[in-house]
Backbone as JSON Lines, residues from 0, in Angstrom:
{"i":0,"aa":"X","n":[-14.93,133.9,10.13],"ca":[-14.76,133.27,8.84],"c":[-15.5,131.93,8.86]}
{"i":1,"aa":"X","n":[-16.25,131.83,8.03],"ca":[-16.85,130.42,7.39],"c":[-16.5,129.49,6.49]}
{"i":2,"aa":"X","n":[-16.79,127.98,6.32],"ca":[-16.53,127.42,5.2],"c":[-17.28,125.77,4.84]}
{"i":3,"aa":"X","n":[-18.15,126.47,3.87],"ca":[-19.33,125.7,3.55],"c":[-18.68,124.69,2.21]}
{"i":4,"aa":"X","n":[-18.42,123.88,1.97],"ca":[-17.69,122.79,1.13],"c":[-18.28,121.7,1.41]}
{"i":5,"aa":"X","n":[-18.45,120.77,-0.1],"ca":[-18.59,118.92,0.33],"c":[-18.41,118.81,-0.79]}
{"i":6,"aa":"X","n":[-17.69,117.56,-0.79],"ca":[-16.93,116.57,-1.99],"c":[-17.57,115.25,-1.35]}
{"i":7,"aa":"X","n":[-18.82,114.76,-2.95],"ca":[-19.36,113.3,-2.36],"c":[-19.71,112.49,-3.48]}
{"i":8,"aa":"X","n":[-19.35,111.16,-3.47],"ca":[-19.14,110.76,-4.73],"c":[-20.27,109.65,-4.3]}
{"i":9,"aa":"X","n":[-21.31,108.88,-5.34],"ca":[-22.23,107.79,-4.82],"c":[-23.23,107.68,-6.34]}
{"i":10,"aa":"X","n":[-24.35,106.84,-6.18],"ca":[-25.16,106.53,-7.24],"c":[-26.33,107.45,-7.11]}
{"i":11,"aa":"X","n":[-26.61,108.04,-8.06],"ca":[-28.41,108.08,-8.27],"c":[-29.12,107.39,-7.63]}
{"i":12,"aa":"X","n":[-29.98,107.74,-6.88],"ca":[-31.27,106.29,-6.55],"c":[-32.85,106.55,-7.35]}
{"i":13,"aa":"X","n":[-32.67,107.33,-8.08],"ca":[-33.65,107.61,-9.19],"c":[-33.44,108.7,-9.91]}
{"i":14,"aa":"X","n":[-34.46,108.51,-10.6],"ca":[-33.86,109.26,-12.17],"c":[-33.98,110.82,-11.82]}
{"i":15,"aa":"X","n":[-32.81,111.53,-12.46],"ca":[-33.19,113.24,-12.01],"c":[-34.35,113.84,-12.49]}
{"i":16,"aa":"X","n":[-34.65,114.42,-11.87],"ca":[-35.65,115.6,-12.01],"c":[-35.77,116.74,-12.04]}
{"i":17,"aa":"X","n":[-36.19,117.44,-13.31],"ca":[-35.85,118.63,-14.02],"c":[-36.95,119.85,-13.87]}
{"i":18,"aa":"X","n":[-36.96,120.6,-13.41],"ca":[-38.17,122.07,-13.25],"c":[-37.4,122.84,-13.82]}
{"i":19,"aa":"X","n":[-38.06,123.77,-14.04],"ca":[-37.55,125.39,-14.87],"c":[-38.42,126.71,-13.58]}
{"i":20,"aa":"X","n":[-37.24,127.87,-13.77],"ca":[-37.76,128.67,-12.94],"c":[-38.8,129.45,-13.37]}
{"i":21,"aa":"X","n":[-39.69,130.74,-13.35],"ca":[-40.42,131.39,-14.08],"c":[-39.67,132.11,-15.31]}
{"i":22,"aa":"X","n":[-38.08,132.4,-15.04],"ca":[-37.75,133.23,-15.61],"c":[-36.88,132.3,-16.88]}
{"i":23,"aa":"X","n":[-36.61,130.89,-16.62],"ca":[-36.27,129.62,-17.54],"c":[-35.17,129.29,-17.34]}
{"i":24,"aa":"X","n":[-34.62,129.34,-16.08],"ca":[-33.3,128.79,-15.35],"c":[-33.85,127.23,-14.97]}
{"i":25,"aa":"X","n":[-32.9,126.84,-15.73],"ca":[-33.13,125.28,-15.19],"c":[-32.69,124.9,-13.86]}
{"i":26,"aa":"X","n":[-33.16,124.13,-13.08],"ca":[-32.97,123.24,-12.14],"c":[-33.2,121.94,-11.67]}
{"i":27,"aa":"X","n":[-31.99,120.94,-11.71],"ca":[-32.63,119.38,-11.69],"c":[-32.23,118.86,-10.11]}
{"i":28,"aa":"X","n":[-33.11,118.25,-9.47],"ca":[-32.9,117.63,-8.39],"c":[-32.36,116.39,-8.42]}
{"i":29,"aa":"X","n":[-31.84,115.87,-8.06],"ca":[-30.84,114.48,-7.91],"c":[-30.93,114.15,-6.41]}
{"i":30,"aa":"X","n":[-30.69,112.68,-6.05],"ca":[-30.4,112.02,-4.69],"c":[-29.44,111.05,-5.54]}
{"i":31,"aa":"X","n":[-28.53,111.38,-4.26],"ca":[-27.68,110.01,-4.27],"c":[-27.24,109.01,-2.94]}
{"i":32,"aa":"X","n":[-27.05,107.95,-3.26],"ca":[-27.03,107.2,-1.94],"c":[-25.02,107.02,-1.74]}
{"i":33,"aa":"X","n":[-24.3,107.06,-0.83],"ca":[-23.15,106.75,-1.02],"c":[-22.6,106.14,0.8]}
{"i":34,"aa":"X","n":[-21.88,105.44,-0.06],"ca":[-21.71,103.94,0.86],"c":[-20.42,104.14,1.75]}
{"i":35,"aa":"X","n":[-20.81,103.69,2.87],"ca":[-19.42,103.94,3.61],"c":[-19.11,102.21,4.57]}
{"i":36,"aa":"X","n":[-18.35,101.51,3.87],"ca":[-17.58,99.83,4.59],"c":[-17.02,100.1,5.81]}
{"i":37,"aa":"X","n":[-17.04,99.42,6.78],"ca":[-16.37,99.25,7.4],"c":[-16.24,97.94,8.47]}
{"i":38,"aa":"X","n":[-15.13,97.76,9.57],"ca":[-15.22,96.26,9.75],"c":[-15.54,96.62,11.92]}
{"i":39,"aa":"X","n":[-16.9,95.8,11.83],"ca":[-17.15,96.18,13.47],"c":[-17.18,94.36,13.81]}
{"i":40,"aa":"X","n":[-16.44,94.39,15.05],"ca":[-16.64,92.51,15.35],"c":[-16.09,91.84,14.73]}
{"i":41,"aa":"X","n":[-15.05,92.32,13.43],"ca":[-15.01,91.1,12.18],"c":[-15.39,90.88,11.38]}
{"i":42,"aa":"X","n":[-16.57,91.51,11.15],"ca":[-17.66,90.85,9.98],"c":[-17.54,92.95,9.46]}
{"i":43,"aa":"X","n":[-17.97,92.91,8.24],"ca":[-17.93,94.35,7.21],"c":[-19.42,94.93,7.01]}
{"i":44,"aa":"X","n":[-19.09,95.57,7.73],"ca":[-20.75,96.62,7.53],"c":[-20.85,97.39,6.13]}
{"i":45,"aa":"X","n":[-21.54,97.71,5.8],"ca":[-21.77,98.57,4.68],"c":[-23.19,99.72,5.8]}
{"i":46,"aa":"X","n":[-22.64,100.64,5.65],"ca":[-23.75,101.74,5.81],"c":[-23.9,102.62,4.89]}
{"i":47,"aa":"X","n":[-25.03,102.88,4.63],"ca":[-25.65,103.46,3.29],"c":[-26.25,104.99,3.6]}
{"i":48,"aa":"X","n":[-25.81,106.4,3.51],"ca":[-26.58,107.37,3.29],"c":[-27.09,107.89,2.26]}
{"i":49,"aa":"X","n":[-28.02,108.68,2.13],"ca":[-28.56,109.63,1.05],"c":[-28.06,110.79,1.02]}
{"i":50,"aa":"X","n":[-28.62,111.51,-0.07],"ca":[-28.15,112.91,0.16],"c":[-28.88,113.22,-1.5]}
{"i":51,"aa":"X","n":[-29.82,114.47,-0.68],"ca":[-30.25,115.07,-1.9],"c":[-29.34,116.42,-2.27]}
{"i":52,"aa":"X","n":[-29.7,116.52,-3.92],"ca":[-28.9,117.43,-4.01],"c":[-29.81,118.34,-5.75]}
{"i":53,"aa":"X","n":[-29.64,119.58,-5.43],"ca":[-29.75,120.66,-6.64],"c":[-28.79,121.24,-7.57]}
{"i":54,"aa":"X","n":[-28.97,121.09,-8.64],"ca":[-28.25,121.14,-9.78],"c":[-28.74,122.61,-10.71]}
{"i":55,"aa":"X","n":[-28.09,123.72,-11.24],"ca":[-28.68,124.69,-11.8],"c":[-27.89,124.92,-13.2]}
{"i":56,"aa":"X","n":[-28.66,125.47,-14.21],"ca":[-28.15,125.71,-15.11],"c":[-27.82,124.73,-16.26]}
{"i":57,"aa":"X","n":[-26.93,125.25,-17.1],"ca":[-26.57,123.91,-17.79],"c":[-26.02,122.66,-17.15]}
{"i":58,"aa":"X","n":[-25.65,122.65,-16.87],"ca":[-25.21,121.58,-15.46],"c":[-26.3,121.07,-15.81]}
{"i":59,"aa":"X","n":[-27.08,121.15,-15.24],"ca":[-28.72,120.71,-14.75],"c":[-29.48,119.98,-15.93]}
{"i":60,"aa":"X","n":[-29.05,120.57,-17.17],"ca":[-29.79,120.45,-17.95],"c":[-28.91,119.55,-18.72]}
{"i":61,"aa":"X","n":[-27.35,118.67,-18.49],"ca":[-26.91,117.58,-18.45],"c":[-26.83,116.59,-17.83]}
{"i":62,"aa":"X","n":[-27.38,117.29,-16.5],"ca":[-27.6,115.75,-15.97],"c":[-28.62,115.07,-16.0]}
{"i":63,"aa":"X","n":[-30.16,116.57,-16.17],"ca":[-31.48,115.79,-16.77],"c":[-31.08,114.63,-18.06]}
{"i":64,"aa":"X","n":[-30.4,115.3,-19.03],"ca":[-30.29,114.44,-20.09],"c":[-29.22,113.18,-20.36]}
{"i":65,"aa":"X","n":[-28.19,113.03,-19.5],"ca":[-27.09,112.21,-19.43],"c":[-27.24,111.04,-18.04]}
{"i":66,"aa":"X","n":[-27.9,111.64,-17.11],"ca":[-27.96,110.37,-15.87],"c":[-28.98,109.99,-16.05]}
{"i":67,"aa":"X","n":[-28.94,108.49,-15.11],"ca":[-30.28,107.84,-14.67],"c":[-30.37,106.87,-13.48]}
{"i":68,"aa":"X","n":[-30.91,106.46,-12.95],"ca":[-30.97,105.9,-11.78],"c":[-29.54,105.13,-11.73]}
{"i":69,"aa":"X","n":[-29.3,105.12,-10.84],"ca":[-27.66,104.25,-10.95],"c":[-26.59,104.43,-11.18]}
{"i":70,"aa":"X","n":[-26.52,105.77,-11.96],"ca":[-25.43,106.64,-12.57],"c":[-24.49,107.0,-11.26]}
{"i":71,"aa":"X","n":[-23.52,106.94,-11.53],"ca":[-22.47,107.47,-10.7],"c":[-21.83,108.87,-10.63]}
{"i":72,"aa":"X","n":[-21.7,109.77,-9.66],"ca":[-21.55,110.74,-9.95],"c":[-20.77,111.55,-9.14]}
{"i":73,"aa":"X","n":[-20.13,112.27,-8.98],"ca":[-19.07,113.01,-8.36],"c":[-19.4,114.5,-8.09]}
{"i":74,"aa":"X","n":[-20.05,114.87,-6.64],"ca":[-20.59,116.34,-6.64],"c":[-19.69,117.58,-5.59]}
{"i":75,"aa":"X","n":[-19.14,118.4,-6.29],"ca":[-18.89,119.45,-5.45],"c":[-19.61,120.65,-5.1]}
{"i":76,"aa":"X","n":[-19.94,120.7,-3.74],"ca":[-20.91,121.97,-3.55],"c":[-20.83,122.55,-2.21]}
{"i":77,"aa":"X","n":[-21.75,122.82,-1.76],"ca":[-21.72,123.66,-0.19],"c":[-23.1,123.02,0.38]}
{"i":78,"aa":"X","n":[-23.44,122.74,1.15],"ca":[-24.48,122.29,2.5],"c":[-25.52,123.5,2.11]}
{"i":79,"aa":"X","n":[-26.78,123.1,2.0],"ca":[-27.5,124.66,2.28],"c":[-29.03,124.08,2.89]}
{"i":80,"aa":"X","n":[-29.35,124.59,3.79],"ca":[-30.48,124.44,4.84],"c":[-31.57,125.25,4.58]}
{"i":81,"aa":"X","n":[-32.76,124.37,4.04],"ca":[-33.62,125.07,3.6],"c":[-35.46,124.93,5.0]}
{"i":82,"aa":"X","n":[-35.66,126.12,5.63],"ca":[-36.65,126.14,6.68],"c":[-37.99,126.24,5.65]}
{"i":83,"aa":"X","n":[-39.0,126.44,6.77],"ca":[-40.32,126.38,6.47],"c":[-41.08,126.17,7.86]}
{"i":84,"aa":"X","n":[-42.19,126.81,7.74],"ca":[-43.05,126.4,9.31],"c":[-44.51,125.84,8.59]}
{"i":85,"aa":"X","n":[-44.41,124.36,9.21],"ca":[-45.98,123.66,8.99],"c":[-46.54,123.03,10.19]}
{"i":86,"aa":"X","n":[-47.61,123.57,10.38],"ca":[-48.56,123.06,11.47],"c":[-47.82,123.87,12.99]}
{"i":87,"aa":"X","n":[-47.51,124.96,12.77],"ca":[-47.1,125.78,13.73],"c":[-45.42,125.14,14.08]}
{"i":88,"aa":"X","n":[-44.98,124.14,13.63],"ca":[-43.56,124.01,13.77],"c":[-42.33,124.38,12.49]}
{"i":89,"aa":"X","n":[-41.47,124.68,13.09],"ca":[-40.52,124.59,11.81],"c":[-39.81,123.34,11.8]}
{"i":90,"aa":"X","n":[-39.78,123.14,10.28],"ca":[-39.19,122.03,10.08],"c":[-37.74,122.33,9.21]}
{"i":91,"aa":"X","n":[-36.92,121.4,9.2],"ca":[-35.55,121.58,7.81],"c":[-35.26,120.5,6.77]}
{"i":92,"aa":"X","n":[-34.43,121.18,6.22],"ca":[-33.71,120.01,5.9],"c":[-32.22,120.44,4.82]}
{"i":93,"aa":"X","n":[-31.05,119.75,4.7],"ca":[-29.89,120.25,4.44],"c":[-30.01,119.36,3.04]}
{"i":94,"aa":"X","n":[-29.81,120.26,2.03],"ca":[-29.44,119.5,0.77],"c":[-27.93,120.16,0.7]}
{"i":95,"aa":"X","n":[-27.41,119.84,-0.82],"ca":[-26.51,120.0,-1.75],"c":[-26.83,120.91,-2.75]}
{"i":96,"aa":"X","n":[-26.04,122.23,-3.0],"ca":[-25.94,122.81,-3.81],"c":[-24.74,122.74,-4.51]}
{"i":97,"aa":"X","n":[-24.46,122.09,-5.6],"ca":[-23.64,121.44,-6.51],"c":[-23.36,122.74,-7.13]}
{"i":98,"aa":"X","n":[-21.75,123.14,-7.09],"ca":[-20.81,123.24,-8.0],"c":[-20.94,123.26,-9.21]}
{"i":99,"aa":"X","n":[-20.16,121.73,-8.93],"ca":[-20.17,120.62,-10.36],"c":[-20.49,119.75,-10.16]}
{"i":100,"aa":"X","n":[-20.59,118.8,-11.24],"ca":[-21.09,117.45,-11.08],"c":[-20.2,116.66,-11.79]}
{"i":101,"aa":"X","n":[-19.34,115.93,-11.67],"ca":[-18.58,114.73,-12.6],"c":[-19.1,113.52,-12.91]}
{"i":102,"aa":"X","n":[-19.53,113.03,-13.64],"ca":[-20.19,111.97,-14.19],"c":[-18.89,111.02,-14.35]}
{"i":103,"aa":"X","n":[-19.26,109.84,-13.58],"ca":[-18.61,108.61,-13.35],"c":[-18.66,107.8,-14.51]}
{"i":104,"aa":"X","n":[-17.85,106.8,-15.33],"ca":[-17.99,106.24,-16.49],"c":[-18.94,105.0,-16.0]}
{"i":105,"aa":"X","n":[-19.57,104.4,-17.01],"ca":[-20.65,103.72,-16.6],"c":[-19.5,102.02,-16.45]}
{"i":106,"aa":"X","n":[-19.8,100.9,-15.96],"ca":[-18.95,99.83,-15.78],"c":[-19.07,98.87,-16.77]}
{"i":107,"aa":"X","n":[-19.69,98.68,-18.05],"ca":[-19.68,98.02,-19.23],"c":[-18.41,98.83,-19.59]}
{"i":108,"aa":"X","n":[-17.33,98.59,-20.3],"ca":[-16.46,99.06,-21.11],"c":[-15.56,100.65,-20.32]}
{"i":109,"aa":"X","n":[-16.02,100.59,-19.21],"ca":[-15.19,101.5,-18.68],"c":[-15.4,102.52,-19.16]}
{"i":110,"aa":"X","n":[-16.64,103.21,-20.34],"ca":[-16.88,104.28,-20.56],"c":[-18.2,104.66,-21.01]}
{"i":111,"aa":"X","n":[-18.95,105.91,-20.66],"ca":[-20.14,106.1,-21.15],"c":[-20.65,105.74,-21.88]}
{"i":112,"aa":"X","n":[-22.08,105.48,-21.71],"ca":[-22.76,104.73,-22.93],"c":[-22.93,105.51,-24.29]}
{"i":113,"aa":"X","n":[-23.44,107.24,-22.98],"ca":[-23.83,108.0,-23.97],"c":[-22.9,109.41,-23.76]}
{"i":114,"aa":"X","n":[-21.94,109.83,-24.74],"ca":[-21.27,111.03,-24.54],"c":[-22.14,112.0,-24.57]}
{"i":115,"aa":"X","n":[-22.07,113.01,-23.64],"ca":[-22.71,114.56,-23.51],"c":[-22.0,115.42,-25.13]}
{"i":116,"aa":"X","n":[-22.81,115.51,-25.26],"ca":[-22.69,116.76,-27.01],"c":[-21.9,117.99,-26.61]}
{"i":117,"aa":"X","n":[-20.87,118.48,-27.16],"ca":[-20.32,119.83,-26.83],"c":[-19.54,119.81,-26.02]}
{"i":118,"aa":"X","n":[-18.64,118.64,-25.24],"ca":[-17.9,118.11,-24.62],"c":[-16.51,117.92,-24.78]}
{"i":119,"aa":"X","n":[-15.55,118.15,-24.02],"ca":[-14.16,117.5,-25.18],"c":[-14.06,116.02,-24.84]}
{"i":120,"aa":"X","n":[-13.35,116.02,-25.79],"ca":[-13.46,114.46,-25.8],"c":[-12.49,114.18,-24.46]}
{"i":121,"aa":"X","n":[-13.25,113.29,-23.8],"ca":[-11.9,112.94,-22.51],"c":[-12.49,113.55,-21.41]}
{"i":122,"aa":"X","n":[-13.59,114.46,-21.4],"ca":[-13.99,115.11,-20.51],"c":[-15.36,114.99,-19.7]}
{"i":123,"aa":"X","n":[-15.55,114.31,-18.54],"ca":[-16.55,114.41,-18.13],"c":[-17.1,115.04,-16.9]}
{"i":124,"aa":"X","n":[-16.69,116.16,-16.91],"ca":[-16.94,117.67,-15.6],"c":[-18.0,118.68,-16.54]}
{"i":125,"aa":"X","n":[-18.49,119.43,-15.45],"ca":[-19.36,119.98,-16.25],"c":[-19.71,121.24,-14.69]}
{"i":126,"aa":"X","n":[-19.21,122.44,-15.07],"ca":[-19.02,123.39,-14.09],"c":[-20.1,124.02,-14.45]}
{"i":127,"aa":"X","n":[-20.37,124.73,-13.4],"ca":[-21.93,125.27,-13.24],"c":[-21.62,127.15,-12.71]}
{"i":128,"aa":"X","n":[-22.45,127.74,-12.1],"ca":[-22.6,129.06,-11.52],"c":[-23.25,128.75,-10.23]}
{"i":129,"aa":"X","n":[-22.65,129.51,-9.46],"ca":[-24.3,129.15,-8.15],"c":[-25.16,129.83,-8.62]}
{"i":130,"aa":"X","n":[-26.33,129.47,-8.17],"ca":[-27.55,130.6,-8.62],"c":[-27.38,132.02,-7.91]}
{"i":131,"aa":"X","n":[-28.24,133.45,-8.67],"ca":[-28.19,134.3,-7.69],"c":[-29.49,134.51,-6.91]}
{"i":132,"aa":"X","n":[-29.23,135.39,-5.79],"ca":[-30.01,135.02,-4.44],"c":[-31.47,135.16,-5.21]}
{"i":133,"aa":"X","n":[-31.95,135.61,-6.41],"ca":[-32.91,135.8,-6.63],"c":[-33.29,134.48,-7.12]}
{"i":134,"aa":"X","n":[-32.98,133.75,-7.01],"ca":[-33.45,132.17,-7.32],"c":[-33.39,131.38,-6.08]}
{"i":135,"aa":"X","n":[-33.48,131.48,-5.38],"ca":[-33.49,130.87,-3.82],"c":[-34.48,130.24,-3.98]}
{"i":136,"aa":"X","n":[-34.57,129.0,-3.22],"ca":[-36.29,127.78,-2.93],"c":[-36.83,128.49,-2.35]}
{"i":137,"aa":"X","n":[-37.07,129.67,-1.55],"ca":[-37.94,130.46,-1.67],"c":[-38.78,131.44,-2.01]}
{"i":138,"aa":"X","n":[-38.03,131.88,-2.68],"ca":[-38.36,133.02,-3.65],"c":[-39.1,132.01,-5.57]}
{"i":139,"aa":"X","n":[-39.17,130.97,-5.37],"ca":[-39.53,130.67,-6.83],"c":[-40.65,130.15,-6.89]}
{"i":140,"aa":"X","n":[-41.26,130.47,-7.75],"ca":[-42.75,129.71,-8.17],"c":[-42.32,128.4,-9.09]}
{"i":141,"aa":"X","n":[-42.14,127.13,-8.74],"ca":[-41.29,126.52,-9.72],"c":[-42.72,125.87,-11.12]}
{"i":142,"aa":"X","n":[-42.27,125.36,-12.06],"ca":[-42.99,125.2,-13.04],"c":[-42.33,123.82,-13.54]}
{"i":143,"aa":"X","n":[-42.78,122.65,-14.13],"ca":[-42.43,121.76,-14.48],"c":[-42.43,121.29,-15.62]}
């Protein structure tokens, strides 16, 4: 038995980025940086990771239009490790395949600047599908 899960909450560090598949499944890429304090010697570290992450579907196609650099955001998904061989080595790397995405209220007024359309009011989750295997980063010719 396996179990692929992550719950990670942090900022944008630039604005998302939106491709479409051949067949017109959206997909937006996001990074976020999220901060972890702590106290070594006395004095408070802040250490800072990244973490990229893929977004599909409508999902995707709210966060192209609702985030932007700085945005705060709340992602549930699973780890997924994507290979490749260049220059006779293989290389990796582990993104985020997002769930969902919860959009954090922005810190002027404790609430979005801009409400997502088609939303209930009060609501800022936005549940997705995983893709199916026929949409895999390798299998796509992506288009922009």
């Amino acid at each position: 038995m396996s179990l692929n899960s992550v719950n990670i909450m942090g900022n944008l560090t630039r604005d998302p980025e939106m491709k479409y598949t051949p067949s017109g499944k959206a997909v937006c890429s996001i990074s976020i940086a999220n901060n972890r304090v702590y106290v070594k010697a006395g004095e408070k570290v802040t250490e800072v990771s990244y973490f990229d992450v893929e977004v599909w579907g409508a999902a995707a196609e709210n966060c192209s239009k609702y985030l932007t650099k700085g945005s705060g955001i709340i992602v549930e998904g699973r780890l997924r490790q994507d290979r490749w061989e260049k220059d006779g080595k293989t290389q990796s790397r582990v993104r985020i395949s997002a769930n969902s995405v919860h959009f954090m209220p922005k810190k002027q007024g404790g609430a979005m600047d801009r409400e997502p359309a088609g939303v209930a009011e009060g609501t800022n989750r936005f549940q997705q599908a995983q893709p199916s295997d026929e949409m895999s980063p390798d299998s796509i010719a992506w288009e922009e």
